[in-house]
C-alpha positions in Angstrom: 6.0 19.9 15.6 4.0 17.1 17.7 4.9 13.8 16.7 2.2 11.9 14.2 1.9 8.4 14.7 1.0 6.4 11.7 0.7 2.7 10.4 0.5 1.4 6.6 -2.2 -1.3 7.2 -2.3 -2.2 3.7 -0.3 -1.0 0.7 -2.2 -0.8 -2.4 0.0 0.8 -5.2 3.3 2.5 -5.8 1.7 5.2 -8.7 4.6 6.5 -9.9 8.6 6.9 -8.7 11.0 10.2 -8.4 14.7 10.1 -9.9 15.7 10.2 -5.7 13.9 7.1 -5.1 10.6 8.6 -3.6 7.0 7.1 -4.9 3.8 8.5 -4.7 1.7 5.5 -3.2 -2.3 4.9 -2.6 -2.2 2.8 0.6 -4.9 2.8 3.6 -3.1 4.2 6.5 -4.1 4.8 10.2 -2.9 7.8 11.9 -2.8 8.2 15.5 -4.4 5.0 15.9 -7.5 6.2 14.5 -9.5 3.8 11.6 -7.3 3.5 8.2 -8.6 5.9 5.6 -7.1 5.8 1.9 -4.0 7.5 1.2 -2.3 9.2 -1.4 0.8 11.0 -0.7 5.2 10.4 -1.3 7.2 8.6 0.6 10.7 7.6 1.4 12.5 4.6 0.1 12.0 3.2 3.9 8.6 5.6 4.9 10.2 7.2 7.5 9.8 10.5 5.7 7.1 11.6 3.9 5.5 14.5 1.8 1.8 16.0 1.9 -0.9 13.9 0.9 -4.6 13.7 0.7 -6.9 11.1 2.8 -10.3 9.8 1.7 -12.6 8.1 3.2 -14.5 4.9 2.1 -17.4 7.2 0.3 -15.1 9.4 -1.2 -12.7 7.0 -2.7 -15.6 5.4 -4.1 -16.9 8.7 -5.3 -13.7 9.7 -6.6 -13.9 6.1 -8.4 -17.1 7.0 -9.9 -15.8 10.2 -11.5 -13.0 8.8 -12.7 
């Protein structure tokens, strides 16, 4: 599998935590250098491993925000 570069410009929230330590989080995160879009997925106690996830944009986290 290629490698995926990623950075955690800003954390935002841990939204909840599994019995191994792992917590879903909603931070904005740039991958492969491109502009940070919001993130929800899990992550390791140190974020060198992570599970799937979804990534909004802008307009979509504010849509999302508006049907919530």
């Amino acid at each position: 599998m290629a490698d995926i570069k990623f950075e955690i410009t800003k954390h935002i929230a841990v939204l909840s935590e599994s019995a191994k330590g792992w917590t879903r989080e909603l931070n904005l995160v740039s991958w492969n250098g491109r502009d940070p879009k919001y993130d929800i997925r899990d992550w390791a106690p140190d974020h060198e491993k992570m599970g799937k996830g979804i990534t909004l944009t802008e307009e979509e986290i504010q849509k999302l925000k508006e049907i919530l």
